[in-house]
C-alpha positions as CSV (number, residue, x, y, z in Angstrom):
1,X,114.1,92.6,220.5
2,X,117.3,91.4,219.0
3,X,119.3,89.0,221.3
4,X,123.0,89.8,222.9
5,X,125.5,87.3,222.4
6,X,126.8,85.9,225.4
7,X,130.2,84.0,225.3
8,X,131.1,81.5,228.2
9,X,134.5,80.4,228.4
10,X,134.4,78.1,231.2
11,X,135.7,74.4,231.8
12,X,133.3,73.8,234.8
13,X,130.2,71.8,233.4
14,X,127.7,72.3,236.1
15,X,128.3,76.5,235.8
16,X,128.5,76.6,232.4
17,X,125.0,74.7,232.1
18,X,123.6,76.9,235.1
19,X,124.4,79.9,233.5
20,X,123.3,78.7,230.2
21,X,119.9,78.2,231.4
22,X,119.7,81.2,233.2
23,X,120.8,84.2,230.5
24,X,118.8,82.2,228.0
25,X,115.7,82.2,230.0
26,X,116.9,86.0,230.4
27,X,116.7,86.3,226.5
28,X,120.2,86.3,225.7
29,X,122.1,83.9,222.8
30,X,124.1,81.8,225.1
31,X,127.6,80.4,223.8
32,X,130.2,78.0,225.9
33,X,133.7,77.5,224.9
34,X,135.7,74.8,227.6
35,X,139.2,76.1,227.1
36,X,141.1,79.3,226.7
37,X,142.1,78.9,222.9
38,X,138.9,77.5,222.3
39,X,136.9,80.8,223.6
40,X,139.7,83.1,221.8
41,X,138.7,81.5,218.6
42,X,135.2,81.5,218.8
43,X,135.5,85.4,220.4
44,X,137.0,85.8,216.8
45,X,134.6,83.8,214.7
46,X,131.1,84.3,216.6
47,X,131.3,88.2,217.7
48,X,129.9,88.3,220.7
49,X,128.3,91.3,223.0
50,X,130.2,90.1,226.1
51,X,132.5,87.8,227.4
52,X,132.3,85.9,230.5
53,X,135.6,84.3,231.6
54,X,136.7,81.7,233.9
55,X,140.5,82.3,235.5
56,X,141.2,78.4,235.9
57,X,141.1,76.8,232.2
58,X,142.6,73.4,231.7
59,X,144.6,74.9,228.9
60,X,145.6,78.3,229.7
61,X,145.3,81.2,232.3
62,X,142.3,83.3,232.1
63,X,144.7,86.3,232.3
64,X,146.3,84.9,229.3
65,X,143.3,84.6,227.3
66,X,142.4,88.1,228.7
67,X,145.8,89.8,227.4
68,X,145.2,87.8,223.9
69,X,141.9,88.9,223.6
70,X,142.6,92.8,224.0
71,X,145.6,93.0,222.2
72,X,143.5,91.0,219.3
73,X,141.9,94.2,217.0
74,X,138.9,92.2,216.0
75,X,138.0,91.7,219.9
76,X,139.5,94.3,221.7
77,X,136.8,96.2,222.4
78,X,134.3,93.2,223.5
79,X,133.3,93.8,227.4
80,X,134.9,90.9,229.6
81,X,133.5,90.2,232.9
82,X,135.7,88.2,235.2
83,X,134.2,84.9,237.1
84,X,136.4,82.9,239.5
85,X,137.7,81.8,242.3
86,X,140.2,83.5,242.9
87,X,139.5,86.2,245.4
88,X,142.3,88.1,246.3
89,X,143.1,91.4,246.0
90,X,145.7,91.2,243.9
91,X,144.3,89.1,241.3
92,X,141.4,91.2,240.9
93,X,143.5,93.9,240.2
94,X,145.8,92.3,237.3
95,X,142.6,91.1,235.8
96,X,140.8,95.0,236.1
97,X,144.6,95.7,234.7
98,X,144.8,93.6,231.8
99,X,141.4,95.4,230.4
100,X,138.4,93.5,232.2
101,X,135.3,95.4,232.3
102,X,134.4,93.6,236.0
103,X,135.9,91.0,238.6
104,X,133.6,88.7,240.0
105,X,134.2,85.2,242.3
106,X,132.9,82.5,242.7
107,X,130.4,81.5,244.5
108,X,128.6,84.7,243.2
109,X,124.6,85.7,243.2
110,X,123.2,85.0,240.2
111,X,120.9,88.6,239.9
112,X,123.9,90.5,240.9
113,X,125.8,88.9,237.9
114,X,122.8,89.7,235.6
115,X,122.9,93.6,236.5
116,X,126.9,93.3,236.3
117,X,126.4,92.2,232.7
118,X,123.3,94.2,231.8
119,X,125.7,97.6,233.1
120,X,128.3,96.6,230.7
121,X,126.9,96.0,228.0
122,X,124.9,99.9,228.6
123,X,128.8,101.3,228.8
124,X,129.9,99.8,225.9
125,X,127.1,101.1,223.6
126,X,127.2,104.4,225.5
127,X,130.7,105.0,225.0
128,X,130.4,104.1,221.5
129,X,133.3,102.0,221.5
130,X,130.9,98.6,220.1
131,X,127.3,98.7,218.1
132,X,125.2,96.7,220.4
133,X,123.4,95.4,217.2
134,X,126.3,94.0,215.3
135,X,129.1,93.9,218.3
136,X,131.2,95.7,216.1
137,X,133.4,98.2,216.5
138,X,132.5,101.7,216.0
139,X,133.6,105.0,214.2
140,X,136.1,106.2,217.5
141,X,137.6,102.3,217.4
142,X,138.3,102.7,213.5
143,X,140.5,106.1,214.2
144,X,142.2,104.5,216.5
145,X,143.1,100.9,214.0
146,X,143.5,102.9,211.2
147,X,146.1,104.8,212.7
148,X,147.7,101.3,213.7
149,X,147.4,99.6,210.5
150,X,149.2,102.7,208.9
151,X,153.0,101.3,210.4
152,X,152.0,98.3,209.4
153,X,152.5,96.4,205.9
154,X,150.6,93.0,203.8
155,X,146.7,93.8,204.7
156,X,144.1,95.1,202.4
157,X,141.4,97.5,203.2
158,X,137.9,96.8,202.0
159,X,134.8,98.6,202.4
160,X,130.9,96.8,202.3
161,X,128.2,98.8,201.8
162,X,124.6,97.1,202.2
163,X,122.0,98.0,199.2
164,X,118.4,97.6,199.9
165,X,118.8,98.0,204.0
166,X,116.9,101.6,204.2
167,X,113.6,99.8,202.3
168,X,113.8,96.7,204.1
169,X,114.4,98.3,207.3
170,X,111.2,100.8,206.0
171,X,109.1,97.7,204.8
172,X,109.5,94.8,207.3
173,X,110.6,97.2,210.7
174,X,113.0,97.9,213.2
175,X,113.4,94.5,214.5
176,X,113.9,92.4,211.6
177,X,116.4,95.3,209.9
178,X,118.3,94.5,213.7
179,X,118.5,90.4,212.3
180,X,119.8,91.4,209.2
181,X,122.6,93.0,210.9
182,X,122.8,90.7,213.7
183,X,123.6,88.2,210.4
184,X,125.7,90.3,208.4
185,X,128.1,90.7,211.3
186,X,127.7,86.8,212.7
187,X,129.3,86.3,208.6
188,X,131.7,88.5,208.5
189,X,133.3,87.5,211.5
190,X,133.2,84.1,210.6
191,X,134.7,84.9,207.4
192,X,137.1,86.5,209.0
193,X,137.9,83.5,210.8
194,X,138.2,81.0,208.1
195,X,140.3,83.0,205.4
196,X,142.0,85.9,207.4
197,X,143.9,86.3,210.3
198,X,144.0,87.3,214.3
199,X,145.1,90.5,213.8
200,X,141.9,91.3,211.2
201,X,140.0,94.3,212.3
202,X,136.3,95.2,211.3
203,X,134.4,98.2,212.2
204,X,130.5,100.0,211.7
205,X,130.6,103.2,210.4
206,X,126.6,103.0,210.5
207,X,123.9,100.9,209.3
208,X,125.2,100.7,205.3
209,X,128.6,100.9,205.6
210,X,131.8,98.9,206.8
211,X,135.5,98.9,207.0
212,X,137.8,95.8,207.4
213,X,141.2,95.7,207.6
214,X,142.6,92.0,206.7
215,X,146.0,90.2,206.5
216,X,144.1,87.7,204.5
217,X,146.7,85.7,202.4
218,X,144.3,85.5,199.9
219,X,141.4,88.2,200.2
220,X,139.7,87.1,197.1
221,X,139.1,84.4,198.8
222,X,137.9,86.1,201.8
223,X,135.2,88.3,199.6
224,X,133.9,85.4,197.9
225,X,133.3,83.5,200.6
226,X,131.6,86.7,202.0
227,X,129.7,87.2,198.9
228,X,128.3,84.0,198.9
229,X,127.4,83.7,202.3
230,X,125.1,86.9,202.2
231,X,124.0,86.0,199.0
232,X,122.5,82.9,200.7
233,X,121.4,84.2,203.6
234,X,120.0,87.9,202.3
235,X,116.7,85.7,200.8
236,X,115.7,84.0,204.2
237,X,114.8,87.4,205.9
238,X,111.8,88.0,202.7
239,X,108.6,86.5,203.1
240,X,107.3,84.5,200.0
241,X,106.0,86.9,197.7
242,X,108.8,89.4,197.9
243,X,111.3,86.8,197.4
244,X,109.7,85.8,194.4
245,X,109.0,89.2,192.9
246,X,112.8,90.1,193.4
247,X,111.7,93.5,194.5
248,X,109.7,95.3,197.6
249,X,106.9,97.4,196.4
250,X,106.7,100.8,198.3
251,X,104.9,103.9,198.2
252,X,105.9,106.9,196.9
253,X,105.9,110.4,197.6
254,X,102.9,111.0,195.0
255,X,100.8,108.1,196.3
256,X,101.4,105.8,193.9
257,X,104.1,102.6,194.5
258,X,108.0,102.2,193.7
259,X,110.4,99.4,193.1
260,X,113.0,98.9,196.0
261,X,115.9,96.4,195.3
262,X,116.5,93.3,197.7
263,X,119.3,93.6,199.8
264,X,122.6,92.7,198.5
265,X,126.5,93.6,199.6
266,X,129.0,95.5,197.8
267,X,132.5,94.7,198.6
268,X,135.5,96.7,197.1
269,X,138.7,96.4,198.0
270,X,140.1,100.1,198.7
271,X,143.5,100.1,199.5
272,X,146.5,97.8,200.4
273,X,149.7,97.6,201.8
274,X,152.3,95.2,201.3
275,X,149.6,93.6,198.3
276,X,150.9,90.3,197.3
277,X,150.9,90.8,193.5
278,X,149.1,87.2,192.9
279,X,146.1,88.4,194.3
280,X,144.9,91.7,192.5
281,X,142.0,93.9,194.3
282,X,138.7,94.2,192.7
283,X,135.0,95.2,193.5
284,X,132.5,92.3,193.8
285,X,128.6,92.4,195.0
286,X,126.8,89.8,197.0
């Protein structure tokens, strides 16, 4: 079963540790970030299922980090569970306010925080608002960004289609088709981090294809980097043989065998806005 991504963003060593162990002994990908701008850049750059956040950060307020992280396109829509101190009234309801899935303090029982985080992750895959596979965005979030980007100017739209997912998924199974996506959207965020911008936007429209909208100064840039990342990585999810051969061998319909191409990425850029005129769109495959 493919693992969620669990972000940390907590200062206090001895919890962070604690719940490290537990979620991973719980099967989960564990991640910690020790400040506020720390955890909004690696929200951004590692795409997590879920977000667990501390109030009291050495750097910044949790509410802050909070506010950035839901008015952030590309993280907006990631669940956000609340854990502090702070137990007042009040300040559970300006977090709730501010777009937190939950509000829990501190000390806090350590099943009752596993449920907590199992139950949001099950509403945000069964609202549809996030893929639970890829943490992305999904079809109802695009409407609602692509209606956004519209008043807006300088981003370019491109679209990635995967080629070769339906046979691998068909060849090698369910669960190694969910790694290949797991990996496709684990690069594109962190693409995303390194050559576009906080207000970048990505979303699944389904298993083969994907939007992005980027404010990348130089999206060339952005795709090649892409391209050759999933170019690199594509390879590793083939055993030997198939690797080799540069195909999957399949049977067909009349009982004999087909060729099925490895997987690979097409990127084209589909529209623009504000296009800087140094930096022409193109189509490109990984």
């Amino acid at each position: 079963m493919l693992k969620k991504r669990l972000l940390l963003i907590e200062d206090d060593f001895d919890v962070a540790e604690m719940l490290q162990v537990y979620f991973t002994a719980q099967g989960y990908e564990t991640l910690n970030a020790l400040s506020g701008k720390e955890g909004i850049a690696m929200a951004r750059a590692k795409s997590p299922n879920l977000i667990l956040l501390d109030v009291m950060l050495p750097d910044m307020d949790g509410f802050d980090v909070c506010k950035s992280l839901r008015t952030t396109p590309l993280t907006k829509y990631i669940p956000i569970i609340f854990l502090t101190q702070r137990d007042r009234r009040a300040d559970k309801v300006a977090g709730l306010e501010l777009g937190a899935d939950d509000y829990i303090t501190k000390p806090f029982d350590i099943e009752e925080l596993r449920l907590r985080v199992q139950g949001s992750l099950r509403r945000a895959s069964r609202e549809a608002l996030t893929d639970e596979r890829t943490g992305l965005p999904t079809n109802a979030a695009f409407a609602e960004a692509e209606a956004a980007f519209a008043h807006k100017d300088g981003w370019h739209r491109l679209q990635i289609t995967l080629n070769g997912f339906v046979p691998f998924r068909d060849y090698y199974g369910f669960v190694a088709a969910d790694e290949v996506l797991s990996f496709f959207s684990r690069t594109l965020s962190e693409c995303l981090a390194l050559y576009g911008s906080a207000e970048d936007f990505a979303a699944m429209h389904s298993e083969t294809r994907y939007s992005v909208f980027t404010f990348a100064p130089q999206v060339m840039s952005l795709v090649t980097a892409l391209q050759e990342a999933l170019q690199a990585g594509f390879p590793t999810f083939y055993n030997f043989a198939d690797r080799e051969r540069g195909y999957l061998i399949l049977p067909d319909d009349q009982g004999g065998e087909q060729r099925a191409a490895l997987l690979s990425a097409e990127i084209s850029v589909l529209e623009h806005k504000g296009q800087p005129a140094s930096d022409a769109p193109q189509a490109a495959s990984a």
